[in-house]
C-alpha positions in Angstrom: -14.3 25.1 11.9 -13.7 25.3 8.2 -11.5 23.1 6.7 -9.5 23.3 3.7 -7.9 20.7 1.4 -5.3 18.5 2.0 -3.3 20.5 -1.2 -4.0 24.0 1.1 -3.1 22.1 4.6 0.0 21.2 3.2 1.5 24.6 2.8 2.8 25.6 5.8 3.3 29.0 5.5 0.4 29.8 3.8 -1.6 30.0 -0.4 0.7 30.1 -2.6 -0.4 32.0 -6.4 0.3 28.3 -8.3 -2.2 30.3 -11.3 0.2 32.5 -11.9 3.4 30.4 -12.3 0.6 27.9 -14.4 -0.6 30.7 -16.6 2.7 32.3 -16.7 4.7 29.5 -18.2 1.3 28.5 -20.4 1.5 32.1 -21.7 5.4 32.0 -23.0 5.1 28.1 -24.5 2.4 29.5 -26.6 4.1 32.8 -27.7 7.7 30.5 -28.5 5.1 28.3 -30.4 4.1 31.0 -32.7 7.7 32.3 -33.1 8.8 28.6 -34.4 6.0 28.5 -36.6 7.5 32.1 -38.6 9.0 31.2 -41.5 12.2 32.8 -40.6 12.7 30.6 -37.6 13.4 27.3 -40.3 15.2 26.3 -42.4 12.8 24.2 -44.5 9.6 25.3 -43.2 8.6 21.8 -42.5 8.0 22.0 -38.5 4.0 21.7 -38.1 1.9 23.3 -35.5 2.5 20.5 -33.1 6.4 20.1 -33.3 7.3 23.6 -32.5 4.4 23.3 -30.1 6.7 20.3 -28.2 10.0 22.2 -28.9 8.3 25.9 -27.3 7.4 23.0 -24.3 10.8 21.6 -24.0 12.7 24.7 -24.2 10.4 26.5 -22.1 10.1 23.4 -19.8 14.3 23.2 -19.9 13.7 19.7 -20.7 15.6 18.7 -24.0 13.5 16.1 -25.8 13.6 17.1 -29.5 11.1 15.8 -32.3 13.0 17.9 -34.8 16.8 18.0 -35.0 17.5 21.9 -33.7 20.9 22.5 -35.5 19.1 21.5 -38.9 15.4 22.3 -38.9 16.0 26.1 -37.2 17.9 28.8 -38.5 20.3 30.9 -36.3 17.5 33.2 -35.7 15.2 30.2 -34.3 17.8 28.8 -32.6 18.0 32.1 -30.9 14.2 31.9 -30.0 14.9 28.2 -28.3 18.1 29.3 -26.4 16.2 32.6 -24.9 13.3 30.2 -24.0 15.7 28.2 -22.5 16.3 31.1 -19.9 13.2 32.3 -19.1 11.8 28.7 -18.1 15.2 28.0 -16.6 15.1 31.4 -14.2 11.7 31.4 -14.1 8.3 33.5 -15.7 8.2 35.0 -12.5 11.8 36.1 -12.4 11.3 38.4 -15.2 8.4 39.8 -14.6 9.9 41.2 -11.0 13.3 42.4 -13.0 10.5 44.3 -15.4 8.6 45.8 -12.2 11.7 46.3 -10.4 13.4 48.1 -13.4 10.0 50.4 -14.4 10.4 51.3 -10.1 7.0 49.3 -9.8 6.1 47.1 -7.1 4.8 43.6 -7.5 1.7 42.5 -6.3 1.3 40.3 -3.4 0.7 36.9 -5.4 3.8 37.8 -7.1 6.2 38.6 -4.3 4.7 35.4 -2.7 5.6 33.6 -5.7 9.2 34.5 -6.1 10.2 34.4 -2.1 9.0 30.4 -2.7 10.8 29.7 -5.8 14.0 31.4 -4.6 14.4 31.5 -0.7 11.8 28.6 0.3 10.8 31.6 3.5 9.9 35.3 3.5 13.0 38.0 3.6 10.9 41.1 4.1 13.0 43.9 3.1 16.3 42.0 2.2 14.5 40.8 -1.0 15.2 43.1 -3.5 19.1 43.0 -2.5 19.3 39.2 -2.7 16.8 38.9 -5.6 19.8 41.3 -7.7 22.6 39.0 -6.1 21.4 36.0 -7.0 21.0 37.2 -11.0 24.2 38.2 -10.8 25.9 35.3 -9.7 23.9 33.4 -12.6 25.0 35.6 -15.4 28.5 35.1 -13.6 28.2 31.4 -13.8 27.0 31.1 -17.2 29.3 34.1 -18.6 32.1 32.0 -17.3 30.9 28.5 -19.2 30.8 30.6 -22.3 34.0 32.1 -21.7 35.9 28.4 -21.4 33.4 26.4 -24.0 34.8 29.1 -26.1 38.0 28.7 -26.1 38.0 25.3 -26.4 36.4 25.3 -29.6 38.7 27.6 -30.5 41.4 25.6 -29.9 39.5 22.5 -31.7 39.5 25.3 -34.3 36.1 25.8 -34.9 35.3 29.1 -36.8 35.4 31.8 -34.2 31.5 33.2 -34.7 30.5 29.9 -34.9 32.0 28.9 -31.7 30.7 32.1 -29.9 26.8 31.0 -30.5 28.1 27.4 -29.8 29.4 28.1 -26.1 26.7 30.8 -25.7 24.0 28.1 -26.6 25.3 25.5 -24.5 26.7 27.3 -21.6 22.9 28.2 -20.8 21.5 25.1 -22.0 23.7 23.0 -19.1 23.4 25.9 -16.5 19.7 25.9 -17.0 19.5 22.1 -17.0 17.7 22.3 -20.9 20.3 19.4 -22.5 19.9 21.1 -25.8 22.5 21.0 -28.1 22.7 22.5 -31.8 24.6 19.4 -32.6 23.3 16.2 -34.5 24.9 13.7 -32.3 24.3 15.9 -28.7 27.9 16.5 -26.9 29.3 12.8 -28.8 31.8 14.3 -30.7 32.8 16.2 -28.1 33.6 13.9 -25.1 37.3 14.0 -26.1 37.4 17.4 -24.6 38.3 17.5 -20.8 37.7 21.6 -21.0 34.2 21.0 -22.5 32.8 18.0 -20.5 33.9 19.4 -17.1 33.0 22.4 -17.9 28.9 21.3 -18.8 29.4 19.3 -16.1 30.1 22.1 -13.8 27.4 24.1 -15.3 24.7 21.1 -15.0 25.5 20.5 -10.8 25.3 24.3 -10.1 22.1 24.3 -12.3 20.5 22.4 -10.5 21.1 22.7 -6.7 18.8 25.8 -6.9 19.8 29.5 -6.5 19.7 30.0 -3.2 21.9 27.0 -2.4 24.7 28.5 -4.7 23.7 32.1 -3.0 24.2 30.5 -0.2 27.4 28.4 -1.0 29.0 31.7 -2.7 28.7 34.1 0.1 29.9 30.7 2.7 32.8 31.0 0.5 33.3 34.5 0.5 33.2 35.1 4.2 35.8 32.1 4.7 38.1 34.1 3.0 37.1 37.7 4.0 39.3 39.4 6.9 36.4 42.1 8.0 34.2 38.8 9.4 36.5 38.0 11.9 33.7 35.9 13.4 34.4 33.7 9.9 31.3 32.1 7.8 27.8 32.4 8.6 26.8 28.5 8.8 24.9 27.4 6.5 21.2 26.6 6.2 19.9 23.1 6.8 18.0 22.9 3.5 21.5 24.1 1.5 23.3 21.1 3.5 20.4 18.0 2.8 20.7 19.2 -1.2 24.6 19.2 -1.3 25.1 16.0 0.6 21.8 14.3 -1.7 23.8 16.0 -4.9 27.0 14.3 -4.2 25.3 11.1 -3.0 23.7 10.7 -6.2 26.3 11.5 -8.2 28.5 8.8 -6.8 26.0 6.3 -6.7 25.0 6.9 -10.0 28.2 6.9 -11.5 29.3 3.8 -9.5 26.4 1.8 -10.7 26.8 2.9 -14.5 30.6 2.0 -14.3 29.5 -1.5 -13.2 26.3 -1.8 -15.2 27.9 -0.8 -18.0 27.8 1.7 -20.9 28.0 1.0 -24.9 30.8 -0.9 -26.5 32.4 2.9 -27.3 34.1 2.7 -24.4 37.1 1.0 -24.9 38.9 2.0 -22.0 38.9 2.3 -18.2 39.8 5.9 -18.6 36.6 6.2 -21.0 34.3 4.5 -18.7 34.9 6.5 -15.9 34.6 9.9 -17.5 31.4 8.9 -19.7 30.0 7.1 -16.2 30.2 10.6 -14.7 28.8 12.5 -17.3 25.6 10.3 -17.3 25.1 9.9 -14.0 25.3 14.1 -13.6 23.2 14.9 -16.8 20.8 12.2 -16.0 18.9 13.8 -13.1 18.1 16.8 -14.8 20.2 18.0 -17.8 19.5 15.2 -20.8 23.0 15.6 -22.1 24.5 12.5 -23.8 28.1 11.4 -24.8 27.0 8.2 -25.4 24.4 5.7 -27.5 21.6 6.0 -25.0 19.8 3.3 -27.0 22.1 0.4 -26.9 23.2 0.9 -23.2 22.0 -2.2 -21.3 18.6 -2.6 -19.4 20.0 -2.7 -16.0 21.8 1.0 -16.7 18.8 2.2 -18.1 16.8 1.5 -15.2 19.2 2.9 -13.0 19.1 6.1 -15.0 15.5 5.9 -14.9 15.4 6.2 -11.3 17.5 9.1 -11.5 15.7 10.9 -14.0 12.5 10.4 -11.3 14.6 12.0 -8.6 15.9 14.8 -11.1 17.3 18.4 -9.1 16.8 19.9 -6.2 13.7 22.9 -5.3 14.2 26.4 -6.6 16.7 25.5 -9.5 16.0 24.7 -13.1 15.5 21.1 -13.2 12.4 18.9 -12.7 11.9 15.5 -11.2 10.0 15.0 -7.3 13.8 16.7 -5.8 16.5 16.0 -3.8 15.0 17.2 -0.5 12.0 15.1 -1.2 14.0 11.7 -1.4 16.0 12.3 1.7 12.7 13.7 3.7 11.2 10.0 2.7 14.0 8.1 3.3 14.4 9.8 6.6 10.7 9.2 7.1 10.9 5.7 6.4 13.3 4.9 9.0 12.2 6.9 11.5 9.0 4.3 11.1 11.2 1.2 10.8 12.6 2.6 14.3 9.0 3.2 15.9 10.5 7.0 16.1 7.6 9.4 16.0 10.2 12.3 15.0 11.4 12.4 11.4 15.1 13.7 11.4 17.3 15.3 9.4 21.1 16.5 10.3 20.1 16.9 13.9 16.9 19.0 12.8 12.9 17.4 13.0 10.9 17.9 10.0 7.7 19.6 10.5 4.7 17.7 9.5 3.1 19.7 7.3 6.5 19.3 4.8 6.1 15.8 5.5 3.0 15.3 3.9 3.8 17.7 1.1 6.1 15.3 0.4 4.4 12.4 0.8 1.2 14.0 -1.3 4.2 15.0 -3.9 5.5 11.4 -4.6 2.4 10.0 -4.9 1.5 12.3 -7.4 4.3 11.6 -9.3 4.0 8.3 -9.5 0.5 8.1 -10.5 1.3 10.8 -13.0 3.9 8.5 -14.5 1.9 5.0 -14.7 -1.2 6.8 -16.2 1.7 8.1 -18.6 3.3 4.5 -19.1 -0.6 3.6 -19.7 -1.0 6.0 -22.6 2.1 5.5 -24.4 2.0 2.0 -24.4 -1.0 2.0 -25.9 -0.2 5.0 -28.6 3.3 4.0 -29.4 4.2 0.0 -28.8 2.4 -1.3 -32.5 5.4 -0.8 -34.1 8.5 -3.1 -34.3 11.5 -2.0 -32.1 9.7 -0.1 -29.2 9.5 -1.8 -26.3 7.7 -0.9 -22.7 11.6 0.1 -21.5 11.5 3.0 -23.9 8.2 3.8 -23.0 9.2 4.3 -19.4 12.8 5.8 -19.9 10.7 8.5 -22.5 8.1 9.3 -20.0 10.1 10.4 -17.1 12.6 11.6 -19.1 9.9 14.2 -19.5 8.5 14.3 -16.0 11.9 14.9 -14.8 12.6 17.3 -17.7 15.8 15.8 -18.4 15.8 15.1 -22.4 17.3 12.1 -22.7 16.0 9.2 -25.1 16.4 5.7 -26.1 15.0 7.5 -30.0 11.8 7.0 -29.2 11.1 10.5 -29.5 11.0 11.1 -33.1 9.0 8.5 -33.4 6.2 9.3 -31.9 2.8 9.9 -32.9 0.7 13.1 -32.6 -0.8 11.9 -29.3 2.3 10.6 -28.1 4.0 14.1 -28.9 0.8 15.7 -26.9 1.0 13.5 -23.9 4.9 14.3 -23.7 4.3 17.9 -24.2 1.7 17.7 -20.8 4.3 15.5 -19.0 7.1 18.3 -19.5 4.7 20.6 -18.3 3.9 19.2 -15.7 7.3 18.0 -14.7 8.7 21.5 -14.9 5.9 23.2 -12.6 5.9 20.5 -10.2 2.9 18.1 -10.0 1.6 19.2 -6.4 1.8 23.3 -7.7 -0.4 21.5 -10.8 -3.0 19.8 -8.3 -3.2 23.2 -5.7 -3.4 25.8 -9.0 -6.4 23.6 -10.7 -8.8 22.1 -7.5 -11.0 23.9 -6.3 -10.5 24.8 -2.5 -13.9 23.2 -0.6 -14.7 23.8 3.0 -16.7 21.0 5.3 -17.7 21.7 8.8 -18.4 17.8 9.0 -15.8 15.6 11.1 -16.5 11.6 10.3 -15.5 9.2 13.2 -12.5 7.1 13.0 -12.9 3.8 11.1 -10.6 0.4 12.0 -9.5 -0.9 8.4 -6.9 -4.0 8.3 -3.9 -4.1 6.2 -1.0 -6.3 5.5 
């Protein structure tokens, strides 16, 4: 019998159309690279093919790593161009091309359908798609009208000019929700870490960002139910996957913000109250939102590392952030003691893991990580000849933009053309996912040849 790759064998339920999401995302980086580039779209002019290039990337990519400041080099309009980038990579190409098709009364082809059931709902709802496809924009705009509506305000009340506080909390409301960690200021969200309105509510914005939409679908109609009196038979439970990505959130989060708080931060911090609220921030914005209300540079090596790690992790599947996922880590953890145990099971929450998903995920985090090295290779040998940049900012930089977070030691700016390249690819491929990357560019090959079984020691 024909077999087919180990990339195909993985999926269980089938191909899935990675050329389109590839050539999809390709497409819209390119046409927010030739929007940048209009004169109109800066302030100066100065931004080069290759700059607006790695800002269409990382806008596109909802990742946050800036070569050029945004509140200075872009004008309102440009600005404009980056934040509406922002949303269509952090919904998703294929998410408005359906609302298109759906709108015209058009239906979408196969590929596409197939495409948009994986991003969203991980399974295949038949008919129930359209509804829950509508639902699940709706709760978005929801979510993201109400960050604006309370960033607002508080600006307002720090008495910001009201138009310019409008495009301020509509900029940044859909930067955290989408998990982009751009900000129109200079100094990020530094000089505004003195406002409990603002930080909790990017905070907020940043979780719900990146558990995925059809854990907060999920979450938001649990909710709904509890509290409805025509389901007398209460809340429909809900689904394994939506339980292993809250439980990883929140168990990341703490441990994050634990280890920061006892790592330490920057001498800013003055006070315990200060610790704790910057601690929380970073550890939140550090999987997948690249956020800072603090030096990032001059926090120490062992918090670095720690957020490095984190960054690796990054979000969970169907949302907007990058990184290997939530579900991933506790499927391999779960698998790795399961083998410490001699169990030939791998469980989760009282529920066995198929194989197929566990060698996705083993195929995934290997790809990752041999990604990230050959990355680590490459900028250490393009960007470590000058004083001041070290192989920690090599490392923190690169999957920063594998797990499309943003965040920066400032070696960013700094970086030469090939540098900015290599980044740009390492967003990319973040964002997308390197296992969709591998499956949309091999070739599928078929062998009717089965080799016998050779004994090989290891350690």
């Amino acid at each position: 019998m024909a077999r087919k790759p180990i990339f195909r064998r993985l999926l269980p339920y089938g191909e899935m159309p990675q050329t389109l999401l590839i050539g999809g995302f390709a497409g819209v980086i390119l046409v927010g690279t030739l929007l940048l580039l209009l004169p109109w779209c800066q302030t100066k002019g100065e931004v080069g093919f290759v700059d607006a290039l790695f800002t269409s990337t990382s806008a596109v990519c909802v990742t946050g790593l800036v070569v050029v400041d945004t509140g200075t080099a872009y004008t309102l309009f440009g600005q404009t161009v980056i934040v509406a980038l922002i949303q269509i990579g952090g919904l998703g190409i294929m998410t408005f091309a359906a609302m298109a098709y759906l709108m015209l009364g058009r239906r979408l082809s196969l590929a596409s359908q197939a495409a948009l059931h994986d991003a969203f709902f991980q399974r295949d709802l038949g008919i129930e798609f359209k509804k829950k496809f509508f639902q699940i924009l709706l709760i978005t705009a929801s979510i993201e009208l109400a960050g604006i509506f309370l960033i607002f305000l508080a600006l307002l009340w720090r008495q910001a000019p009201a138009l310019e506080a409008l495009f301020s909390a509509f900029f940044h409301s859909i930067s955290a929700f989408c998990n982009a960690g751009f900000s129109i200021y200079k100094d990020n969200l530094l000089g505004l870490r003195d406002s409990p309105v603002i930080m909790t509510t990017i905070m907020s914005l940043i979780v719900l960002g990146g558990l995925g939409h059809m854990v907060i679908f999920e979450v938001w109609h649990h909710g709904k139910n509890w509290f409805s009196r025509s389901n007398p038979s209460g809340p429909h439970p809900i689904s394994t996957h939506s339980r292993i990505v809250l439980r990883t959130t929140l168990a990341l989060i703490t441990i994050g913000w634990a280890g920061i708080v006892i790592l330490g931060l920057t001498a800013a911090e003055t006070t315990w109250g200060m610790k704790l609220s910057s601690a929380l921030f970073q550890s939140i914005t550090a999987r997948t939102a690249g956020f800072n209300t603090v030096d990032i540079g001059v926090m120490p090596l062992a918090s670095l590392l720690l957020i490095t790690l984190l960054m690796f992790i990054g979000g969970s599947p169907g949302s907007c952030a990058g990184g290997v996922k939530t579900t991933a880590l506790a499927i391999s953890l779960a698998e790795f003691k399961a083998k410490l145990k001699g169990e030939e099971q791998v469980v989760i929450l009282d529920r066995r893991v198929p194989k197929p998903i566990l060698d996705r995920t083993m195929v995934l985090i290997r790809l990752a990580i041999l990604w990230n090295l050959l990355g680590v290779l490459v900028l250490l040998y393009t960007e470590t000849g000058r004083p001041g940049v070290g192989l920690h900012d090599v490392l923190f930089e690169q999957i920063s933009a594998f797990g499309t977070v943003g965040l920066s030691t400032g070696l960013t700016d700094k970086l030469t053309v090939i540098g900015r390249l290599w980044i740009t690819a390492s967003m990319f491929v973040g964002r997308l996912g390197p296992l969709t990357v591998a499956m949309g560019l091999l070739p599928a090959t078929h062998t009717h040849v089965k080799y016998p079984e050779g004994r090989i020691m290891i350690g």
